[in-house]
N, C-alpha and C positions, 0 to 999 in steps of 0.2 A: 553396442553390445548390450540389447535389452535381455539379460537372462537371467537369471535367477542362481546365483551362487552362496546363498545365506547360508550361515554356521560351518561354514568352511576354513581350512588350513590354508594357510598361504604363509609360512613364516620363512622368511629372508628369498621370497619368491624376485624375480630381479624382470620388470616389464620398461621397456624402450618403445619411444616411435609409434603409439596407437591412441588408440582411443577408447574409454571404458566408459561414453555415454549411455546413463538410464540404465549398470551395471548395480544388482541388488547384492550388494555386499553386507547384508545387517548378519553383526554378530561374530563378523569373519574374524578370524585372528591374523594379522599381518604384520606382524612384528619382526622389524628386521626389513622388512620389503623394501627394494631401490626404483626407485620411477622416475625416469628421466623421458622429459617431451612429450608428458602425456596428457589427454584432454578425459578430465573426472567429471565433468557438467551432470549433472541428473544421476549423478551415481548416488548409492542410498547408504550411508557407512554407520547406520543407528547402532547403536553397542558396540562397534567393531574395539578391536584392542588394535591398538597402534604405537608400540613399544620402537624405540631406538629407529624409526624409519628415515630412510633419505630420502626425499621426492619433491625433484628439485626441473624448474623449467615446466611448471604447471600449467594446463590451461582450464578454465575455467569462465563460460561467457554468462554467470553467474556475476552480478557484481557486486564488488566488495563496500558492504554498508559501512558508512563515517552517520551515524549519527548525534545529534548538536540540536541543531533548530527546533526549536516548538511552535515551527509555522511555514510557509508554505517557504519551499527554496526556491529563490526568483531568478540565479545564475549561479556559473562557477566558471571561473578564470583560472589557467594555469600561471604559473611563474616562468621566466622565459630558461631558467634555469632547469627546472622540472622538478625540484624540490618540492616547494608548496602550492598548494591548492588555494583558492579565495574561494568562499561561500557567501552569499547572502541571501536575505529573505524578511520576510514580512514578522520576523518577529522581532525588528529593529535593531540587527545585530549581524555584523561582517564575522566570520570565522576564519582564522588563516589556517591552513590545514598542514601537517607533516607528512609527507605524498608516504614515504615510504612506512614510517610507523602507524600511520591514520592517526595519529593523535594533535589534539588540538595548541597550535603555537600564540597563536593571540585571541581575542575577542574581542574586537570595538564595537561600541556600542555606539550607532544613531542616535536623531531625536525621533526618527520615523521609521515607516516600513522602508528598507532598502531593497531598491530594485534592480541595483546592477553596480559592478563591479572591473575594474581593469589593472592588469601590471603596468607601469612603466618598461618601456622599451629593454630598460637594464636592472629592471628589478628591486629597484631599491626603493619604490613608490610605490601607495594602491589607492587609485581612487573611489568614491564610492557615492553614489545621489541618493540622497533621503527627503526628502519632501521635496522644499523647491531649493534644497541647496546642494551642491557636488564636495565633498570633502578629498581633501588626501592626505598618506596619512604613509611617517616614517617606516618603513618596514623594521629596520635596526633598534628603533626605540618601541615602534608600537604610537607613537603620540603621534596626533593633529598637526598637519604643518598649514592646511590653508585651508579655507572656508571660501568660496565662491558663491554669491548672490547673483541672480539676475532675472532669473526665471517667476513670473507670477503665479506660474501654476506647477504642479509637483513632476520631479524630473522622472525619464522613464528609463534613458540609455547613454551611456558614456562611452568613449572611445578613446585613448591615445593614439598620437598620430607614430608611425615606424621611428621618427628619430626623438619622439618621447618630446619636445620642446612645447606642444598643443594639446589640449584636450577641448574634444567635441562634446557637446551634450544636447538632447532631442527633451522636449517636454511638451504635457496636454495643451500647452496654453500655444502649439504648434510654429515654434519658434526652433533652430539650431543655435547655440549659443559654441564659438570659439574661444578659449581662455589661451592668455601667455602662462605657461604651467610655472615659470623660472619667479614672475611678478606678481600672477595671481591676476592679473588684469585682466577685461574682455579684449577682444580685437574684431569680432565679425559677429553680427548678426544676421542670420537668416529664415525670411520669413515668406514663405508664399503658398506652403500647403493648406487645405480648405479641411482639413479633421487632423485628428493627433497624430506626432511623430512618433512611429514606435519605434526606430530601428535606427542609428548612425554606423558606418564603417568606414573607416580610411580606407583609399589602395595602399597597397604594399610600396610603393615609392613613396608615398605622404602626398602626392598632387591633388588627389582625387578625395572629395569626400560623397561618399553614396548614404542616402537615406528616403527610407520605405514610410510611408502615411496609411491612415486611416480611409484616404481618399481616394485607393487602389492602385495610386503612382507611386512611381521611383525615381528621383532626382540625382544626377550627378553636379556637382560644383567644383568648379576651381577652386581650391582652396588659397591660391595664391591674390586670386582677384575677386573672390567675392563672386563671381559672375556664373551662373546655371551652362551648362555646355550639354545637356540631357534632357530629356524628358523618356523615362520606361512607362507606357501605360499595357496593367495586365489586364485590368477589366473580368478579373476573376476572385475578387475579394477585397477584405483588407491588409496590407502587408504586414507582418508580423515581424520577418525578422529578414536581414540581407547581411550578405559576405562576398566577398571578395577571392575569387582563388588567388594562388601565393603567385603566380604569375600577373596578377594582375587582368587577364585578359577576358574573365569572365564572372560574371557577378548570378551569385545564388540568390531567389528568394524564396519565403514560406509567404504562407498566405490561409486567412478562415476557411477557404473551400479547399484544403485538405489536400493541397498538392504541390511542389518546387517546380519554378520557373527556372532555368539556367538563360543565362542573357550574354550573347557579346557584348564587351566592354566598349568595343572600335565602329560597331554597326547603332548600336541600341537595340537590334534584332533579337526574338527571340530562338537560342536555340533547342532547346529541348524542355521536356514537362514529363515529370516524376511521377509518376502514380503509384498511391500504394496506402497511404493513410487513412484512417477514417476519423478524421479531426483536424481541428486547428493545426497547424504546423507552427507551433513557438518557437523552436532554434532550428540554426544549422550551421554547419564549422566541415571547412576544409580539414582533408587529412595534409599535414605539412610537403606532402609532394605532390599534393594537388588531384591522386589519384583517386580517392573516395570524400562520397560526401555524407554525411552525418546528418539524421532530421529526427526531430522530436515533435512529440505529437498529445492531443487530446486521449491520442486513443491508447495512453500509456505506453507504448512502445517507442521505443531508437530503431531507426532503420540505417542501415549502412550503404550508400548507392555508389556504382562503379560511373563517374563522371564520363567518359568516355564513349561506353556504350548506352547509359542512363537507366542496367538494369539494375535490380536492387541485388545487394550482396547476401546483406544477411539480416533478419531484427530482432532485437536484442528485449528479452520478455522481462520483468521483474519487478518493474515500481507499482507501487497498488494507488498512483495518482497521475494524473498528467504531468507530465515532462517537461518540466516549461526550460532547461537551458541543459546545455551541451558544449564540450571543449574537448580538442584534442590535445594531448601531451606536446611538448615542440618537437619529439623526438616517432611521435605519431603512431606509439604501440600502447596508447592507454587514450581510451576517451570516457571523460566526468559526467555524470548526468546527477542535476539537481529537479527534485520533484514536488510536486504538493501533500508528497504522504510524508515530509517534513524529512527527507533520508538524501543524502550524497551518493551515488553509487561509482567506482571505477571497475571500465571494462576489460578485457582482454582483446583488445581488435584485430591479432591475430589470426586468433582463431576465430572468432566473431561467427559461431555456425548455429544456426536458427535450431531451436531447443526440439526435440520429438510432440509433433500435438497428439493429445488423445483428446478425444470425442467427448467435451461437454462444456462446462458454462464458462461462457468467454466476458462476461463482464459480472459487479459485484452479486455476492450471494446474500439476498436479505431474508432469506427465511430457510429452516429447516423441520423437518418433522418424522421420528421415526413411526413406521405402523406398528399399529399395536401389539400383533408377534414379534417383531423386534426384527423381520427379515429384511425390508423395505425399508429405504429413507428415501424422504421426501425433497426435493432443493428447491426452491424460486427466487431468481435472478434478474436484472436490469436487463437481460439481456430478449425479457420477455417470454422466454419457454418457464417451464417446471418439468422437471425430470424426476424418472424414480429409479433409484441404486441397489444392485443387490451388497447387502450389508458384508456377505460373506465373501465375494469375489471382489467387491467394490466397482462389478460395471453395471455399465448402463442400462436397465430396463428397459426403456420407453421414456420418448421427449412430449410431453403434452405439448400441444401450440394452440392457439389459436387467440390470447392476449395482445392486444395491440399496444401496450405498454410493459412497464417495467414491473412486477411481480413482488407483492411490500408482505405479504403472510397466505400460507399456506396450512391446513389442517387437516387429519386424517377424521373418518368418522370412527364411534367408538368399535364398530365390527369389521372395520378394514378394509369394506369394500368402496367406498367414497374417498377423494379428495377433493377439499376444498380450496381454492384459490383466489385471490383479492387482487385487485390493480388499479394500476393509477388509468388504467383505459375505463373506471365508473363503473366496472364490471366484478359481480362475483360468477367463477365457473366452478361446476359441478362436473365431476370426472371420475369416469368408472375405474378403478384400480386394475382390474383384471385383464380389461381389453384397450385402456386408453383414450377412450371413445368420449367427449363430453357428452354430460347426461344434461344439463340444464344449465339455461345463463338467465343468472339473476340482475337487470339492470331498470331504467326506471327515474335513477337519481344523477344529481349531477355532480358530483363529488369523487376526488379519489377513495380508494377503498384499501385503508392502512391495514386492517388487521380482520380476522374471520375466525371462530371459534362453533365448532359443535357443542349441543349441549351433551350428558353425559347418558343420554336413553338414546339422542341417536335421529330425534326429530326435528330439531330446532337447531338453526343457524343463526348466530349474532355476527352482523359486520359492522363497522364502525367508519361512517361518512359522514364527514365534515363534522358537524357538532354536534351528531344524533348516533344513536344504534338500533339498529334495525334488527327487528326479528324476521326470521324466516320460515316456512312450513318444507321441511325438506322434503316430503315426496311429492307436495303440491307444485311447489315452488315460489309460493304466495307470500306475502309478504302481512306476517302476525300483526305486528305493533312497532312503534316508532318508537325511542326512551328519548326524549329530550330533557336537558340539564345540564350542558357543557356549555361555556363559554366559547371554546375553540377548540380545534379538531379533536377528534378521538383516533389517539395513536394503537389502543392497545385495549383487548376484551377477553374473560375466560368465565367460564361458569366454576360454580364451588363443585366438588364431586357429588355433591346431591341432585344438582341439579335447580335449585331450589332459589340461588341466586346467580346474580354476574355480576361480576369486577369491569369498571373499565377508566381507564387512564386517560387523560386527555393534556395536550399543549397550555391548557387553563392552571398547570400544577396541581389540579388535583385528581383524587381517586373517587369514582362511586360507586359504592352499593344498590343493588335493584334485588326486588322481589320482581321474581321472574313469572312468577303467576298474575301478580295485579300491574305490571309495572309501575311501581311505585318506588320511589330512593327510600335507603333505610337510611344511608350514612353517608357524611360528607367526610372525607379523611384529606386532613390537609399537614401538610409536613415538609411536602420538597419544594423546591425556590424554583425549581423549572420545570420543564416539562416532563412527563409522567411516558416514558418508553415503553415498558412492561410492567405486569400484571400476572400473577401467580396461586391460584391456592393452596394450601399443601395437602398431600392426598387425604388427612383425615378432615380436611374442612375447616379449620380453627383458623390457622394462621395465612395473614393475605400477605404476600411478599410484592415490594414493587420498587423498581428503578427508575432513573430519570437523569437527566442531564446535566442535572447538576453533581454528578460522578458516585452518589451516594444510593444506598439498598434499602428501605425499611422492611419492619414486621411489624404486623398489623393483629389486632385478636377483634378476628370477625366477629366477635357475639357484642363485645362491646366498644369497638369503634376504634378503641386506644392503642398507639402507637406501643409497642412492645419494645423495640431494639431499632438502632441504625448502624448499620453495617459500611463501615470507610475502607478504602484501601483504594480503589480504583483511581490512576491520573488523568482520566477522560469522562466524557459522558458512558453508562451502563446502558446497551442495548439489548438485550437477555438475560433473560432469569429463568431459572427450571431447577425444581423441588425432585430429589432423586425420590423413586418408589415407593420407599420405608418414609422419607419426610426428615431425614436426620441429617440430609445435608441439601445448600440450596447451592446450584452451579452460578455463575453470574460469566458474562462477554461483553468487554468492553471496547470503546474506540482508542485505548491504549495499546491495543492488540494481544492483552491477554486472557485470560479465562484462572477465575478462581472458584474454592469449594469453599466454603461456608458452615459452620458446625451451626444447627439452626437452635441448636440448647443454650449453648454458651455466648455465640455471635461473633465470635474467630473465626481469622482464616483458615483454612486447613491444608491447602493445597494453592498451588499459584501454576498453571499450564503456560507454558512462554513458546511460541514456534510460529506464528502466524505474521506474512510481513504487512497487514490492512487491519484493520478495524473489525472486531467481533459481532457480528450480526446479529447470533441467532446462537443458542447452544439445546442440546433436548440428552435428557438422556433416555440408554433403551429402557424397555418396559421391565430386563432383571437388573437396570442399576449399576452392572459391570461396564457399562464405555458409553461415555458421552460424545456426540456428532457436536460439530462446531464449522456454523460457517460464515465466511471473511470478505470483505471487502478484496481481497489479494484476488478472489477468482477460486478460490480451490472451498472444501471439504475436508473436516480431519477427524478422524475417528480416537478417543484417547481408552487408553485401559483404567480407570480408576477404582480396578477392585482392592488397592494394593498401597492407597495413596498415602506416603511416608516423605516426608523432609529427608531429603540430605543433604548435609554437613560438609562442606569441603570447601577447607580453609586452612592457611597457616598457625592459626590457633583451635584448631581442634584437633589434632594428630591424633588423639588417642578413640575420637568418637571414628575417624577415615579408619584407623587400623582397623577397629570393629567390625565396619562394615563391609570389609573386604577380607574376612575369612574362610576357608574356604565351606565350610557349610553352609554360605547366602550365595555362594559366587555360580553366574549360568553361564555355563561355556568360556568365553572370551574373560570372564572375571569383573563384572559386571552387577549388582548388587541387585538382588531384585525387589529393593524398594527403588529404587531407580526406575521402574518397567512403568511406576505412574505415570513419567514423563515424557513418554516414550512416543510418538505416534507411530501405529499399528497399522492403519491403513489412510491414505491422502486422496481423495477424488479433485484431480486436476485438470486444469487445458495444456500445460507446461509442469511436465513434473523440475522441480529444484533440488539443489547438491542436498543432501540433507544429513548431518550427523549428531545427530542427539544421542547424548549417553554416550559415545566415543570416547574409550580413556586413550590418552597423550601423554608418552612420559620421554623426555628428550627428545632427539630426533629433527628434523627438518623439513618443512613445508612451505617452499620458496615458489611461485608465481614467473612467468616469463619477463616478468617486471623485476625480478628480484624482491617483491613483495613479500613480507613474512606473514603469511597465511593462518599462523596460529591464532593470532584474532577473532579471523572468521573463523575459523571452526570452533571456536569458543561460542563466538556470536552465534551457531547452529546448533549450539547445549553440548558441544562437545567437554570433558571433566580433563586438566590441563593437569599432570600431577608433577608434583617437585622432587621427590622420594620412591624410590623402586622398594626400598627396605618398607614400607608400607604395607606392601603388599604380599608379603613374605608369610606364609604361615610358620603360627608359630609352633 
């Protein structure tokens, strides 16, 4: 239902039995409305009013975020119950999960990164491997009950065996380790693979233990005698991960070369091979009746495969990192994926229907850039194109190609008809705005090429290779001068608006000034503890604005060197900085995944942008100031309106600041405060558009999931405003 319904009536409208995929509902009023069995995926509910609703038996193949970890998620175990979730990951730390509320039941903490995670057969146990040792640990207390040594080198993967009495363990030092789980004691060592064990699985009767190596084989053992009855050789990687379907009679693997093997258990024979990924295959989990099979991948996506016929069902779009683990529910209508964007997701496998693609960048966006009328934006992407967007419709213009890598900075020239693009292929390309056409390739050196900046007349091109910046003659194409004085690479270059100087940032932590006529350093600015991301002048020339990795902003006063302000707030490293028009506010994008405003007078926040689920790349605002482009590691584009940018308030102790805001002389349409519109994204250039509800007000009412999931979370977590009081809203 891709259509266009904005600012519409829908109150106590009653829809059953469909689907309102990539349905544009921003502003709608729907209060009252009943929705039963209905799939909302990619529907757009920005401002909607959603008063007293029932909408109940959702689907949604959108998954529902738990996040917790501040580090890569390395699995996730259900309980056989279906209640709780197990998470763990590389930030030393098991998470027990509340399936149905997402909220967090325990937290043990490791002495290591934890890389894997299992229930006991009946739930009352969880084990967990952290370096070279396996713990388990009370579910009912939370506390430690055994500690397990054996391993010399750090464990990779655990397994209980079906009647919970065993626990298997795989580690690098390419050893299987069996433990009595009752004693704590070893019982079996198994030792014969030639690279690391990544993978253990018991069969589903407990006879069989199967595990995958580094060394592109797959081992079956009696578990009763110690003795190998198998050898799988794929000869198409290394194995990454195996399972067992619930009957027992055939065994899944993943594998580096990007594909699932399915194996007779009774032959060794291979029977069929899964194509579809383009990555590593890190997990894969039967659905409990054996019918579909579940794989995660490098390439960020969950695919869902029909075992049977081995075509693929559906792939499930949304983590902005690799997928490294997957589980089904026992009950087999909810599958977990744990990722490296540090996020939990639960799906809908139900409905599990592959999201509408539109037409552009399918992996991260590391650079944006609006044209100087402000019609055109600019994107460059890992994905190796650069694209240019019409700002007003938000499609696509024209895909540049011809980069043989990943695309790190992009720049327009000052009259609009150039763009410039940098790459890790050692190349800078010159490209005619109008027809797409490249006009000149500037190459030569051996270096990637992190960043590219016009000077501001329009002649000169700085790029920034390896530990040098190089000048360029842009209509020659010749190469001016070389600026050396970096210790290590140069991330980041901009000239002042005079022209007269350039800024550039480097991995060395610090910043330099050059006279751009003699190449000569004016200034060494040193202040940040890491590496130096961006680099900023602000349009009158004075103050030099720069980020870095170590999560922090300064302000620089170009004429004499000295650090001005530093500007904190950020919980990651800062990858963008951009000085609005006038110079009264600097935008900043970080790999927290938000985007802040900046008062450049005072050195406060002023504004905080939250909608992005990757890492902030790149932010530009247009040329009048009213909306900043922002683009993410997630894959997408988001366009924000910040002519308007206001705090609100809304809280249980502010009632009287919420009543204000909500009278009727600020209220648009649906009742909707138009300081609120800051927040808002206006326009999203995507390859998968997402549910999206920011600014939605929620006042009662019901949003149940076919899980019986209470959904109000997530719409919270989509900026939806959750209200407790209808008399709020009342004028007076």
């Amino acid at each position: 239902m891709k259509v266009d319904l904005k600012e519409s009536c829908f109150e106590n409208i009653k829809i059953r039995n469909t689907s309102l995929i990539g349905a544009n509902l921003v502003r709608c009023d729907l209060s009252g409305s009943e929705f039963e069995n209905v799939i909302i995926s990619g529907v757009n509910l920005n401002q909607a009013k959603l008063f007293n609703c029932k909408w109940r038996n959702l689907g949604i193949n959108e998954g529902i975020e738990m996040n917790g970890h501040a580090d890569i998620v390395n699995q996730v175990c259900f309980s056989p119950d279906e209640k709780s979730l197990a998470s763990c990951s590389d930030d030393n730390y098991v998470i027990l999960w509340d399936v149905k509320t997402e909220k967090r039941k325990y937290v043990l903490q490791g002495k290591r990164q934890v890389k894997s995670v299992c229930f006991s057969s009946n739930g009352t146990a969880l084990a967990s491997c952290s370096g070279t040792f396996v713990y388990v640990w009370n579910l009912r207390t939370g506390k430690q009950i055994l500690k397990l040594d054996g391993s010399s080198k750090a464990m990779i993967s655990i397994c209980y065996s079906s009647d919970g009495t065993t626990l298997a363990s795989c580690s690098s030092d390419r050893s299987i380790l069996f433990w009595d789980v009752k004693t704590g004691q070893q019982k079996i060592v198994l030792d014969s693979h030639s690279d690391d064990v990544r993978s253990v699985c018991f069969s589903p009767d407990g006879t069989t233990l199967a595990y995958g190596s580094g060394d592109h084989s797959i081992r079956l053992w009696d578990v009763k005698t110690g003795q190998q009855k198998a050898q799988l050789d794929s000869n198409f990687g290394e194995v990454m991960s195996i399972i067992f379907s619930p009957d027992g009679t055939i065994l899944a693997s993943g594998n580096t070369e990007d594909f699932i093997c399915l194996w007779d258990v009774n032959t060794g024979q291979q029977k069929a091979q899964l194509d579809g990924h383009s990555g590593t295959v890190w997990s894969i989990n039967f659905s409990p009746d054996g019918t579909i099979l579940a794989s995660s991948s490098d390439d960020k996506s969950i695919r869902l495969w029909d075992v049977k016929t081995g075509q693929q069902k559906a792939k499930l779009d949304g983590h902005s990192g690799y997928v490294y683990s997957i589980c089904f529910s026992p009950i087999g209508t909810i599958l977990a994926s744990g990722s490296d964007d540090g996020s939990i997701r639960l799906w809908d496998v139900k409905i599990g229907q592959q999201k509408a693609e539109l037409e552009g960048h399918y992996s991260c966006i590391n650079s944006i850039c609006f044209s100087p009328d402000g019609t055109t934006l600019a994107s460059g992407s890992n994905d190796k194109s650069t694209r240019l967007w019409d700002v007003k419709t938000g499609q696509q213009k024209a895909e540049l190609d011809g980069h043989q890598s990943c695309i790190n900075s992009i720049c327009f020239s000052p009259d609009g008809t150039t763009l410039a693009s940098g790459s890790n292929d050692k190349s800078t390309r010159l490209w005619d705005v109008k027809t797409g056409q490249q006009i000149a390739k500037l190459e030569g050196y051996s270096g990637y090429v992190y960043t590219v900046s016009f000077s501001p007349d329009g002649t000169t091109l700085a790029s920034g290779i390896n530990k040098s910046i190089h000048l360029w003659d842009v209509k020659s194409g010749q190469q001016k001068a070389i600026l050396d004085g970096h210790s290590d690479d140069v991330r980041t270059v901009c000239f002042s608006p005079q022209g007269t100087s350039l800024a550039s940032g480097s991995q060395d932590d610090y910043i330099l000034l050059w006279d751009v006529k003699t190449g000569q350093q004016m200034f060494e600015l040193d202040g940040h503890s890491y590496w130096v991301l961006s680099v900023c002048f602000s349009p009158d020339g004075t103050i030099l604005a720069s980020s870095s990795y170590d999560d922090s902003i300064c302000l620089w006063d170009v004429k004499t060197g000295q650090q001005k302000a530093q500007l904190d707030g950020h919980k990651s490293c800062v990858n963008s900085i951009c000085f609005s028009p006038d110079g009264s506010t600097l935008a900043s994008g970080s790999s927290d995944k938000s985007i802040r405003l900046w008062d450049v007078k005072t050195g406060q926040q002023a504004a905080k942008f939250d909608g992005h689920s990757g890492c902030v790349n790149s932010v530009c605002f247009s040329p009048d100031g009213t909306t900043l482009a922002s683009g993410s590691g997630d894959n997408s584009i988001r366009f924000w309106d910040v002519s308007t940018a206001q705090k609100i308030l809304f809280s249980d102790n502010c009632q009287k600041d919420t009543q204000a805001q909500f009278q009727s002389s600020t209220i648009i349409n649906n009742g909707l405060p138009q300081s609120a519109t800051s927040i808002i994204t206006v326009l999203r250039i995507s390859q998968n558009p997402n549910f999206d509800a920011q600014g939605a007000l929620i006042l009662n009412g019901e949003f149940v999931n076919h899980q019986s999931l209470n959904l109000k979370s997530f719409f919270k977590f989509k900026g939806s405003l959750i209200l407790e009081n209808y008399t709020e809203l009342k004028q007076e």
